[in-house]
Backbone atoms as SQL, in Angstrom:
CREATE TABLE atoms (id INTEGER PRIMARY KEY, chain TEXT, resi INTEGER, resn TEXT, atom TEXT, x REAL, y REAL, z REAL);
INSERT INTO atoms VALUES
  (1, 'A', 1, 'UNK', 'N', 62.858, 40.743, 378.149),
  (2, 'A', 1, 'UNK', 'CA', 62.802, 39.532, 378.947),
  (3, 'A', 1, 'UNK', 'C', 61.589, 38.723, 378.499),
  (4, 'A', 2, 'UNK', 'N', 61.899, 37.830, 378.401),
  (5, 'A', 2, 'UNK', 'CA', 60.666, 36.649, 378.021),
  (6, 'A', 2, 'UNK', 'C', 60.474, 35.249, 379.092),
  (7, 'A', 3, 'UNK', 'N', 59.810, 35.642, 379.858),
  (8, 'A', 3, 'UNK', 'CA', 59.508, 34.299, 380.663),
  (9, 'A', 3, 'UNK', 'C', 59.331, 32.971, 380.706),
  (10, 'A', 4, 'UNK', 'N', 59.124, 32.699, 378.833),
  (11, 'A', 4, 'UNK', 'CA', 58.455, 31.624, 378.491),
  (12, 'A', 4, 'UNK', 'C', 60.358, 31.022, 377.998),
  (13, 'A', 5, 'UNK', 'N', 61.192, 32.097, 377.779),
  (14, 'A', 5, 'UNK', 'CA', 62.483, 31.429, 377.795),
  (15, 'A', 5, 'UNK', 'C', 63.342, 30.881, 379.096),
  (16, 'A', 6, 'UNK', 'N', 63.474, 29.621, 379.212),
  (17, 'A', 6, 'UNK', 'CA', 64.279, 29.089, 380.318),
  (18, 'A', 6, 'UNK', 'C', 65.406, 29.932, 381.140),
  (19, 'A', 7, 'UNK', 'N', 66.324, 30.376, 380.483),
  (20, 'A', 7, 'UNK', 'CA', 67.399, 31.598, 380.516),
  (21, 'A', 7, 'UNK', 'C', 67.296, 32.672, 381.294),
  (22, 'A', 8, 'UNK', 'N', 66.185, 32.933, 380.910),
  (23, 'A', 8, 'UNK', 'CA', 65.781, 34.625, 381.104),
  (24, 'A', 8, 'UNK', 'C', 64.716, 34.897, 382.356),
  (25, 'A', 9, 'UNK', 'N', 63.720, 33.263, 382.221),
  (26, 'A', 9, 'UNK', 'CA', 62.657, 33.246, 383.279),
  (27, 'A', 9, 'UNK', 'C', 62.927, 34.191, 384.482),
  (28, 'A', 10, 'UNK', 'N', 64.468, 33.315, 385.234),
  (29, 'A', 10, 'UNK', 'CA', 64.376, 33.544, 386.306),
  (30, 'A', 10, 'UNK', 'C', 64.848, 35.081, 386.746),
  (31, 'A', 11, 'UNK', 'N', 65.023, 35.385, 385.751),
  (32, 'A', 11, 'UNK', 'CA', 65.397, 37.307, 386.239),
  (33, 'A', 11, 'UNK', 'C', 64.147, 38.120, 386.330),
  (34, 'A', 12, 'UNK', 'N', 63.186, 37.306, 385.716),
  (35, 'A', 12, 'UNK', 'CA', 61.397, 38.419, 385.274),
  (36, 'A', 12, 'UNK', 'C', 61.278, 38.580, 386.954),
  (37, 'A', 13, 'UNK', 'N', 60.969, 39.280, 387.519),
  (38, 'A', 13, 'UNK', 'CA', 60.104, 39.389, 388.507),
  (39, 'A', 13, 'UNK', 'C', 59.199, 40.817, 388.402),
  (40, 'A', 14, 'UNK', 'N', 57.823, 41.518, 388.546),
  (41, 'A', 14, 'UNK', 'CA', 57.013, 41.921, 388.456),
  (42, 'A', 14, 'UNK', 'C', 57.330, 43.070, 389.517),
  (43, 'A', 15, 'UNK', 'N', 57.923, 42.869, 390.561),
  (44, 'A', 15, 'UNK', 'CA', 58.244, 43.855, 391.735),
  (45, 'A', 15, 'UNK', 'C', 59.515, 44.775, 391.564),
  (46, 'A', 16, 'UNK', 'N', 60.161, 44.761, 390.128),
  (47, 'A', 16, 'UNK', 'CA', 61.543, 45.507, 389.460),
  (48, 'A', 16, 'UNK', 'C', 60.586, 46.807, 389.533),
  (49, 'A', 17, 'UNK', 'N', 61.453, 48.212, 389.764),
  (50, 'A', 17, 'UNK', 'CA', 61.362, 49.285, 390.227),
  (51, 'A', 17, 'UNK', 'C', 60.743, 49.937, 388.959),
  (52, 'A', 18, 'UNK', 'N', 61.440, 49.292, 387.494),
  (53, 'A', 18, 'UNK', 'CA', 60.876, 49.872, 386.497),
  (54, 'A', 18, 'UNK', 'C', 59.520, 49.001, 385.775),
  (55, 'A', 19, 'UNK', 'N', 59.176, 48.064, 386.171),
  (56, 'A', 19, 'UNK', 'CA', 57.850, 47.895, 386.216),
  (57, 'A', 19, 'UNK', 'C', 57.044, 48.326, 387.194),
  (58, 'A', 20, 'UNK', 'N', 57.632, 48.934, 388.390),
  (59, 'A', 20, 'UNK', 'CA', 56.177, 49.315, 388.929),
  (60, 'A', 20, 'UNK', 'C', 55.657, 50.582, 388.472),
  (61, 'A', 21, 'UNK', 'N', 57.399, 51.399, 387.823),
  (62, 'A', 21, 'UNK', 'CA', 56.745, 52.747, 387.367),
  (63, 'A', 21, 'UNK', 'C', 56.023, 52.551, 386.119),
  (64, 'A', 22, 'UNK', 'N', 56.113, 51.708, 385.472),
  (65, 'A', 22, 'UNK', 'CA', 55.126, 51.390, 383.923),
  (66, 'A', 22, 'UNK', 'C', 53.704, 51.378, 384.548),
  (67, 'A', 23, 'UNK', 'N', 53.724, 50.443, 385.710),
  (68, 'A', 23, 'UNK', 'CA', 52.533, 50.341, 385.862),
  (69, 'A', 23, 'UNK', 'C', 51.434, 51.708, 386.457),
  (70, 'A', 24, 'UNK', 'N', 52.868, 52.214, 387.651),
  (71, 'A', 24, 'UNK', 'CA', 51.914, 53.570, 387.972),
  (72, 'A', 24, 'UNK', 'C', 51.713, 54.102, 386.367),
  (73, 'A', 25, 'UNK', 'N', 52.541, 54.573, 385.610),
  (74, 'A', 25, 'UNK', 'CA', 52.341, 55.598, 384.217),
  (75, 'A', 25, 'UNK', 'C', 50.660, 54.799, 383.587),
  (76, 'A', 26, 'UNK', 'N', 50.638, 53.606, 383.773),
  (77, 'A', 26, 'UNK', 'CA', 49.339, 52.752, 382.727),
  (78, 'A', 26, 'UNK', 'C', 47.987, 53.288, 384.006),
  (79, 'A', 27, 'UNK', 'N', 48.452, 53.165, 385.047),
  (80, 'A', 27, 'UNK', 'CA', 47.158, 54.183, 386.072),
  (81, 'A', 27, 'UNK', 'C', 46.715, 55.606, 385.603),
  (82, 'A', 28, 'UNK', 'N', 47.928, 56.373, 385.687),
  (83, 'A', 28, 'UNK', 'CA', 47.546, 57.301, 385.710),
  (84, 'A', 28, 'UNK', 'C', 47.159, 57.673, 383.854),
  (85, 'A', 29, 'UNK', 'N', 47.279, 56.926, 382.897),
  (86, 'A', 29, 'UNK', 'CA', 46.842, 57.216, 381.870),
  (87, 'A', 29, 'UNK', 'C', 45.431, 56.810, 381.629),
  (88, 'A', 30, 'UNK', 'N', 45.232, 55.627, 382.593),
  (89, 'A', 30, 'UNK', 'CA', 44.148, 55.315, 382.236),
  (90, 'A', 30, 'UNK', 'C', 42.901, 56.206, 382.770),
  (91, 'A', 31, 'UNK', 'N', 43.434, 56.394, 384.576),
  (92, 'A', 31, 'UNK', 'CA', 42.410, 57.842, 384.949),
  (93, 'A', 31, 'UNK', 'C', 42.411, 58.705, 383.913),
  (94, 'A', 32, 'UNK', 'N', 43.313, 59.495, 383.339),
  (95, 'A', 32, 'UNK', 'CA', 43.424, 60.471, 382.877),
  (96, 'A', 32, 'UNK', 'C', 42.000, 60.401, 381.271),
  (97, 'A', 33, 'UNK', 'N', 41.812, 58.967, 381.438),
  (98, 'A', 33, 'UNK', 'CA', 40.864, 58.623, 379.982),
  (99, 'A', 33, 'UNK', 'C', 39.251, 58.051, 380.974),
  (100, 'A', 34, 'UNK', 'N', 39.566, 57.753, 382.610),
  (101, 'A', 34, 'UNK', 'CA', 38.319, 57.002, 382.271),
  (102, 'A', 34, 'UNK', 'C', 38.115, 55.808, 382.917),
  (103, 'A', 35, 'UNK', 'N', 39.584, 55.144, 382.571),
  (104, 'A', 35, 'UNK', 'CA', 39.363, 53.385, 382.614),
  (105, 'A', 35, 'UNK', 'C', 40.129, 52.705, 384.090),
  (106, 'A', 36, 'UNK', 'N', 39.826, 51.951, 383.692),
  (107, 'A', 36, 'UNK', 'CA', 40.227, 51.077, 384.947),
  (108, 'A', 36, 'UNK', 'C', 41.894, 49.841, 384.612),
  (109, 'A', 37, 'UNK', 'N', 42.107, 49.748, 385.440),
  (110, 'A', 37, 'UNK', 'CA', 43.491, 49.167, 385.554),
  (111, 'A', 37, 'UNK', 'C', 43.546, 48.102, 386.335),
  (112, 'A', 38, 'UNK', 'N', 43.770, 46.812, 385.541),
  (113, 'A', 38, 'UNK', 'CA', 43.765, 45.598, 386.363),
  (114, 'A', 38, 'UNK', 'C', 45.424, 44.622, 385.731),
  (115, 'A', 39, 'UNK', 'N', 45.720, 43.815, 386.879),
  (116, 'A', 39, 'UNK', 'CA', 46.764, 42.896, 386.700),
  (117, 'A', 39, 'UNK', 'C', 46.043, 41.277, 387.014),
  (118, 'A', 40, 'UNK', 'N', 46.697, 40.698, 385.915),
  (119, 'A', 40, 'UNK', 'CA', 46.292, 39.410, 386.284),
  (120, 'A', 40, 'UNK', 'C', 47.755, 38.664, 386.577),
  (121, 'A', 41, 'UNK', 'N', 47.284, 37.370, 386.842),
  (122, 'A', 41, 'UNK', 'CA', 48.618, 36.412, 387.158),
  (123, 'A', 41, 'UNK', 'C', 49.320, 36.037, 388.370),
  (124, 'A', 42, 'UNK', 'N', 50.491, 35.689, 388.742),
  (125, 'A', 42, 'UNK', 'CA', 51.770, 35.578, 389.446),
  (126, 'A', 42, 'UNK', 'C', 51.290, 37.007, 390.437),
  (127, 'A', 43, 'UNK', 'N', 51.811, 37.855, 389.700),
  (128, 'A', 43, 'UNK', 'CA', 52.095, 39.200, 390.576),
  (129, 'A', 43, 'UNK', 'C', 50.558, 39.931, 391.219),
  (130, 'A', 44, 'UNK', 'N', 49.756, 39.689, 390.245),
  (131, 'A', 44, 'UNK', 'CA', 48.160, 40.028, 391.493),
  (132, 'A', 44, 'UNK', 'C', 48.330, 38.871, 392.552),
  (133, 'A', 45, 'UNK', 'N', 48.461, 37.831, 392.358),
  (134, 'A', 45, 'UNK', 'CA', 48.739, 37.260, 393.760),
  (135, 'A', 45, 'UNK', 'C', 49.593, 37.062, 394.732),
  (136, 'A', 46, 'UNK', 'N', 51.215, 37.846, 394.385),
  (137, 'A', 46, 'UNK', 'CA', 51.738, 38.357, 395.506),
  (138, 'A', 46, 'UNK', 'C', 51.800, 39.110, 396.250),
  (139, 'A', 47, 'UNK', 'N', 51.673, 38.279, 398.117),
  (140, 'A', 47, 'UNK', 'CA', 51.154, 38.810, 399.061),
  (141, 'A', 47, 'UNK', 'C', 52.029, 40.241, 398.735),
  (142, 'A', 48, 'UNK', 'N', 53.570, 40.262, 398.746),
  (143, 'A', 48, 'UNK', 'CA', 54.381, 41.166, 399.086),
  (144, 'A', 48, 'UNK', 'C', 53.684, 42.587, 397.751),
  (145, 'A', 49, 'UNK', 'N', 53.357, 41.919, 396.470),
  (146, 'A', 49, 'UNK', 'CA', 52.831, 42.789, 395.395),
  (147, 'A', 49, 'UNK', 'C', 51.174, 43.321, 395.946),
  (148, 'A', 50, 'UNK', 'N', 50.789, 42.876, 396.134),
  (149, 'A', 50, 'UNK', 'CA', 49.206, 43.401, 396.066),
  (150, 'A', 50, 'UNK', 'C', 49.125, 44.914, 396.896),
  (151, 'A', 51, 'UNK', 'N', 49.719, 44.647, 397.981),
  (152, 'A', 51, 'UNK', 'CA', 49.245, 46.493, 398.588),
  (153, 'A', 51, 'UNK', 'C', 50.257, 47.419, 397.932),
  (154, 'A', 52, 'UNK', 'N', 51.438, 46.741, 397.523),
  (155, 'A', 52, 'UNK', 'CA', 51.842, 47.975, 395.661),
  (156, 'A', 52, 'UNK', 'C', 50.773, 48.528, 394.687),
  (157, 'A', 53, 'UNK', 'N', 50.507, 47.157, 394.368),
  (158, 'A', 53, 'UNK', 'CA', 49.451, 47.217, 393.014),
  (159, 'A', 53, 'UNK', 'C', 48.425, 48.357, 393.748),
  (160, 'A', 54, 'UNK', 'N', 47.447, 47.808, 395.010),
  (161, 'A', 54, 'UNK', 'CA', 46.752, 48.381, 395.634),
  (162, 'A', 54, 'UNK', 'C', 47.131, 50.317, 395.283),
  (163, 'A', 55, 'UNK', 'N', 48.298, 50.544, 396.222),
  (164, 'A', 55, 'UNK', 'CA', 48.830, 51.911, 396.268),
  (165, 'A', 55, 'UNK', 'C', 49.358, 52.821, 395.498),
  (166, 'A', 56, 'UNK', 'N', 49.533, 51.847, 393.873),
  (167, 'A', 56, 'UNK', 'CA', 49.920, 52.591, 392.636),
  (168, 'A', 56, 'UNK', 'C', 48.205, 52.902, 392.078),
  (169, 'A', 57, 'UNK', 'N', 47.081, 52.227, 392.770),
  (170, 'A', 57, 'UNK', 'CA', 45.550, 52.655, 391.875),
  (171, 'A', 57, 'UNK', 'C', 45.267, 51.740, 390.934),
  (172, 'A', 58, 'UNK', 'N', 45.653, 50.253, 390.772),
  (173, 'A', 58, 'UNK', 'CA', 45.196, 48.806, 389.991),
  (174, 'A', 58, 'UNK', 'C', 43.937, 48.792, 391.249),
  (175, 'A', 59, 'UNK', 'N', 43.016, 48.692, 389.965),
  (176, 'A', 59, 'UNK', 'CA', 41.533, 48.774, 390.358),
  (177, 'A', 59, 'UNK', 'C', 41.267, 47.274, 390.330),
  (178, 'A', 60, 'UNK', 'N', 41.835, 46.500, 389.498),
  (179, 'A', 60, 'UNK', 'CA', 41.345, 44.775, 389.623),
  (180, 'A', 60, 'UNK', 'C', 42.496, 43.867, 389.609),
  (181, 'A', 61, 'UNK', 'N', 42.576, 42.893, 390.624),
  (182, 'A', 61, 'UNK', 'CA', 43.275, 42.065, 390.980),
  (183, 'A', 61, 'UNK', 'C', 42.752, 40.506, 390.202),
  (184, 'A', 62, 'UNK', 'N', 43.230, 40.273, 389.246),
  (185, 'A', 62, 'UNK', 'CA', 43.017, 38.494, 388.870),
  (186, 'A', 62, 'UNK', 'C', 43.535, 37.819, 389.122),
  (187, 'A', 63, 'UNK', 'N', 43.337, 36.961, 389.648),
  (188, 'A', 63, 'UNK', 'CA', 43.926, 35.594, 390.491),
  (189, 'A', 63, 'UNK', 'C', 43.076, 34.583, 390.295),
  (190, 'A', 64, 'UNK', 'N', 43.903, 33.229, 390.194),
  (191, 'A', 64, 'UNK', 'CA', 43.488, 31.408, 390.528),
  (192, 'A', 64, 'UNK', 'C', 42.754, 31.602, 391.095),
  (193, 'A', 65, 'UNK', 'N', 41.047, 30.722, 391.030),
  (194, 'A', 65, 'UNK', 'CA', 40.324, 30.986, 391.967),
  (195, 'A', 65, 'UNK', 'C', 40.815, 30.118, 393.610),
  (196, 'A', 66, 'UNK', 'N', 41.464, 29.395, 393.471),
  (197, 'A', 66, 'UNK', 'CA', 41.784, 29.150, 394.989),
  (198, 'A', 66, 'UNK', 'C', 42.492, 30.513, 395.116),
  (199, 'A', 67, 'UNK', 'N', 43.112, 31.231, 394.894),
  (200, 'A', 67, 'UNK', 'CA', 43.671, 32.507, 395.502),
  (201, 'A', 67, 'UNK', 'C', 43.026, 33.508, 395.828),
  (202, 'A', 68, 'UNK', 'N', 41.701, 33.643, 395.444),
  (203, 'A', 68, 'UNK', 'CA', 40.943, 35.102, 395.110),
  (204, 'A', 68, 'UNK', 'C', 40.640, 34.953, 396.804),
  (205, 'A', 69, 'UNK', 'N', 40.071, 34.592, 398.227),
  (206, 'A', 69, 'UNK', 'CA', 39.877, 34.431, 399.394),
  (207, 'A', 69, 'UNK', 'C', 40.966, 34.757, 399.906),
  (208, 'A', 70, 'UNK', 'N', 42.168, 34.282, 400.019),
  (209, 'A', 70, 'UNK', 'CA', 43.215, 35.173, 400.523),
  (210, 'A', 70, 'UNK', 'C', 43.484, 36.647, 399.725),
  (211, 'A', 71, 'UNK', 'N', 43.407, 36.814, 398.445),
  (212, 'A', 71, 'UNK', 'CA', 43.786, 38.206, 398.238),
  (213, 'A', 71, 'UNK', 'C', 42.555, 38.967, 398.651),
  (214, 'A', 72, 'UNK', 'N', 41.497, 38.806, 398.343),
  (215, 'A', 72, 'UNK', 'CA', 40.385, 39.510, 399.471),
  (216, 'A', 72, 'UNK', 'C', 40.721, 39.600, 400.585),
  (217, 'A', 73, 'UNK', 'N', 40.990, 39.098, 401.020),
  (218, 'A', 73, 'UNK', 'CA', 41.308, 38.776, 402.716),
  (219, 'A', 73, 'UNK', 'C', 42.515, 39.748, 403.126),
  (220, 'A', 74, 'UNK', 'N', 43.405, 39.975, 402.099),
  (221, 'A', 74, 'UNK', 'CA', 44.702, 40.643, 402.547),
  (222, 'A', 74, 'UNK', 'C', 44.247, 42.476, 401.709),
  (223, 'A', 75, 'UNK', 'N', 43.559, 42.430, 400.755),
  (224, 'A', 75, 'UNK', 'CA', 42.892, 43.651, 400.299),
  (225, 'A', 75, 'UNK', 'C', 42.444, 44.405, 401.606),
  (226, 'A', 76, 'UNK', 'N', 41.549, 43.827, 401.837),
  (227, 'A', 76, 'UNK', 'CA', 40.312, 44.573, 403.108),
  (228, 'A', 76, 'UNK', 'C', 41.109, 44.589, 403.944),
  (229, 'A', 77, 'UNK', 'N', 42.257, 44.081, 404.264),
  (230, 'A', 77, 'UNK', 'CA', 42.847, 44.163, 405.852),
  (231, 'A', 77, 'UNK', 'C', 43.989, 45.862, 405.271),
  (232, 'A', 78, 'UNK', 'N', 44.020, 46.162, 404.252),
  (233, 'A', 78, 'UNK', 'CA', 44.922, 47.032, 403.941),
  (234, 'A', 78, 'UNK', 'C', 44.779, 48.720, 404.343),
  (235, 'A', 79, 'UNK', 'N', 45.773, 49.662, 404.852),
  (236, 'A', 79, 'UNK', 'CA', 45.647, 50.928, 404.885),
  (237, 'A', 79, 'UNK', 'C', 46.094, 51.617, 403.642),
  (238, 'A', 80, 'UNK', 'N', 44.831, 51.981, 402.700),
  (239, 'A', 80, 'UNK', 'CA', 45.167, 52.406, 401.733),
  (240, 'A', 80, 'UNK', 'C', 46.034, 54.001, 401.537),
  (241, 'A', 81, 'UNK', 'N', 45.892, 54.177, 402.099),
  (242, 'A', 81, 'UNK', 'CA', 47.401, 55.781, 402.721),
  (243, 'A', 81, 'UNK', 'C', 48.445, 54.922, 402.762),
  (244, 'A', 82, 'UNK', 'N', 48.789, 54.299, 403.632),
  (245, 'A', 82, 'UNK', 'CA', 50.174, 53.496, 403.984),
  (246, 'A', 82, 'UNK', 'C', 50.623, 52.831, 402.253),
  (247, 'A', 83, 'UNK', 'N', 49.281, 51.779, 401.410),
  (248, 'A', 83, 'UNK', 'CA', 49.774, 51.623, 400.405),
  (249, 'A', 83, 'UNK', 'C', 49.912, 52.084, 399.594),
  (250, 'A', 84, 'UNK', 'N', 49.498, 54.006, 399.336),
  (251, 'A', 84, 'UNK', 'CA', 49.573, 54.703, 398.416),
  (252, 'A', 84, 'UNK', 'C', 50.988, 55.316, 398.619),
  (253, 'A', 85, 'UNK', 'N', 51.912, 55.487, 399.995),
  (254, 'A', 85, 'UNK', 'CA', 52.666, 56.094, 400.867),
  (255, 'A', 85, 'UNK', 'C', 54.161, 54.703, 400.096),
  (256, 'A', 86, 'UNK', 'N', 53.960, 53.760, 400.639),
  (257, 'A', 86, 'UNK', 'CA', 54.886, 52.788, 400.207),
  (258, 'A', 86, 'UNK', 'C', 55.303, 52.345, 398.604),
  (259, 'A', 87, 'UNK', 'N', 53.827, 52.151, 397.949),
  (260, 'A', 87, 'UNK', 'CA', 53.747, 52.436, 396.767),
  (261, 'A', 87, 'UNK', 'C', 55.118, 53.399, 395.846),
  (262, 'A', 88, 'UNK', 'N', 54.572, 54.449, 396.889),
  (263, 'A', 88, 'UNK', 'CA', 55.466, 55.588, 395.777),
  (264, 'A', 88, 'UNK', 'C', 56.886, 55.777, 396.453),
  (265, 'A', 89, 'UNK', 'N', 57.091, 55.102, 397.557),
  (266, 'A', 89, 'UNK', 'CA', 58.565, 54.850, 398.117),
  (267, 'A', 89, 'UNK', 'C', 59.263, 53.534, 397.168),
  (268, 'A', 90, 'UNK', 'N', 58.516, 52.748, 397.056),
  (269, 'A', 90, 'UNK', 'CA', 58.912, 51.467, 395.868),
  (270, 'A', 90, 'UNK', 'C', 59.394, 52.491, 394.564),
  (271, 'A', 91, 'UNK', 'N', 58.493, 52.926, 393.641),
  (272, 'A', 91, 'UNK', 'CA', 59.271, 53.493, 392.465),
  (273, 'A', 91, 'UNK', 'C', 60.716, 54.262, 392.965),
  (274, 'A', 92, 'UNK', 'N', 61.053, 54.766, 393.402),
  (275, 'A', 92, 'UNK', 'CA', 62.459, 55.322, 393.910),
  (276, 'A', 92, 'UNK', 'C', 63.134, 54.126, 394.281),
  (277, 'A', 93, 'UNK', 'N', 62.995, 53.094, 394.219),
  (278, 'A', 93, 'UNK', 'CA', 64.357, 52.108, 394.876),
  (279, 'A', 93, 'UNK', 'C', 65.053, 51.520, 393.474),
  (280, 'A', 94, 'UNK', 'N', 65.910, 51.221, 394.069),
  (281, 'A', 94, 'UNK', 'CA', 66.529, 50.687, 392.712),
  (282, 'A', 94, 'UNK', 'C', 66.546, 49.102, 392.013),
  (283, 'A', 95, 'UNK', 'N', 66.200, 48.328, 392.940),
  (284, 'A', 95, 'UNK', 'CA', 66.377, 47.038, 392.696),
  (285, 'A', 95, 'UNK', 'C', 65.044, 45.970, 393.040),
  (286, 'A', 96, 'UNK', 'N', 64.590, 44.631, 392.552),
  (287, 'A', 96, 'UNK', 'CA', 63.704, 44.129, 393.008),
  (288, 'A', 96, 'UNK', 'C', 63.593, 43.984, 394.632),
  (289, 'A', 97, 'UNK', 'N', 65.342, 43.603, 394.612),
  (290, 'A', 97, 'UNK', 'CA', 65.684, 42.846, 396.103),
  (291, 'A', 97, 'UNK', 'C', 64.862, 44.080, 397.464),
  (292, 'A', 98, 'UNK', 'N', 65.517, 45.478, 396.969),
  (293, 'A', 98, 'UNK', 'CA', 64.873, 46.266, 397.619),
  (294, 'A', 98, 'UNK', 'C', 63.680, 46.528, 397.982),
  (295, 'A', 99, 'UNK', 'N', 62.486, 46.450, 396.969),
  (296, 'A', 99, 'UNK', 'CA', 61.488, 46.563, 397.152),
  (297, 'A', 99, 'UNK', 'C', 60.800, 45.527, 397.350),
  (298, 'A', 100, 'UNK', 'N', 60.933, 44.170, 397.341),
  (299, 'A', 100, 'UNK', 'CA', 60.637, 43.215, 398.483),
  (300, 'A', 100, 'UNK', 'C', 60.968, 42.990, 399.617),
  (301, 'A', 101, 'UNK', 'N', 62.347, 43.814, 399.999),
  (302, 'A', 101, 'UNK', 'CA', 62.735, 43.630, 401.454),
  (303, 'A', 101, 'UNK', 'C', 61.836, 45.065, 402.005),
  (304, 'A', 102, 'UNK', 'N', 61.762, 45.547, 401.053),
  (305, 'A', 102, 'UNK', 'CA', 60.868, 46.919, 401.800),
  (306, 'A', 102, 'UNK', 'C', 59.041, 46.633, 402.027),
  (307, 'A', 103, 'UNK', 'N', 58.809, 46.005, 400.953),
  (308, 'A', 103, 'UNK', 'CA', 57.395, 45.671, 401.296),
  (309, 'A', 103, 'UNK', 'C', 57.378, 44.511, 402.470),
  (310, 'A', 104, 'UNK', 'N', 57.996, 43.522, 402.653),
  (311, 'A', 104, 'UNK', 'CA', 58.156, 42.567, 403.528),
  (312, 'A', 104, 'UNK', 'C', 58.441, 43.559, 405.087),
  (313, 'A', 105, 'UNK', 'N', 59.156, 44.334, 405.203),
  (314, 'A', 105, 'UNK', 'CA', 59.362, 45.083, 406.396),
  (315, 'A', 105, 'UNK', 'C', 57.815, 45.603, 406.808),
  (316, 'A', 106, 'UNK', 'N', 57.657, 46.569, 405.340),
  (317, 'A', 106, 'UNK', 'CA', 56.249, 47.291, 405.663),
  (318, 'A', 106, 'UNK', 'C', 54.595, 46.165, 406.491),
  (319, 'A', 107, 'UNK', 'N', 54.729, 44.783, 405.936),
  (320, 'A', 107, 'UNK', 'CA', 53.463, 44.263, 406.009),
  (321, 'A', 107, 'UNK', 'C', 53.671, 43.167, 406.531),
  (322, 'A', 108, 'UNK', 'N', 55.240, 43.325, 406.756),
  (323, 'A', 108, 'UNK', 'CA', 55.203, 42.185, 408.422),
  (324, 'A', 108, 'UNK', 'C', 55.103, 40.246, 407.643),
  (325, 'A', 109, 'UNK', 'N', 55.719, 40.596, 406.684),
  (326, 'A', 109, 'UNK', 'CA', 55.884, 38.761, 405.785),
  (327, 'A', 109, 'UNK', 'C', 56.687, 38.413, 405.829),
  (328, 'A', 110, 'UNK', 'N', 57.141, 37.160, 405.914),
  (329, 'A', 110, 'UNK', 'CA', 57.777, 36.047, 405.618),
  (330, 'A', 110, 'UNK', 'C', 58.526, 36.087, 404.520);
């Protein structure tokens, strides 16, 4: 998938079941060495993505600086059990649709 193609854009979404497991696998490789694990873009600043990112162990969130005050804001308000707990209920689903209707249930969004 390439985002930067018109076609294809609109299927990318960041919250697909098999990107979140890439991303847990890039955590736990990176503990396993040491390092730290950060996302930038679109998906560090979705509300419904961040206590994922949070609960898979992404140590840095990059965001627009008008965004960085709300994702602080929604960081610190987070139960990191609940997002380590949901987190790993997301990799088992099968579809994006799912795991936005599941994070949206979990954190009470719009």
């Amino acid at each position: 998938m390439d985002r930067c193609q018109a076609d294809l854009a609109a299927q990318t979404d960041g919250l697909h079941p098999a990107v979140l497991r890439l991303i847990s696998a890039t955590v736990q490789g990176a503990d396993r060495h040491g390092k730290w694990v950060g996302v930038c873009g679109a998906l560090a600043g979705d509300p419904l993505a961040v206590p994922l990112l949070v609960g898979l162990g992404v140590t840095e969130l990059s965001v627009d600086p008008v965004s960085v005050p709300g994702v602080k804001a929604r960081v610190r308000n987070l139960d990191y059990q609940l997002c380590r707990q949901r987190a790993q209920d997301a990799l088992a689903l099968e579809s994006t649709q799912a795991v936005r209707a599941a994070s949206r249930e979990t954190w009470l969004l719009d």
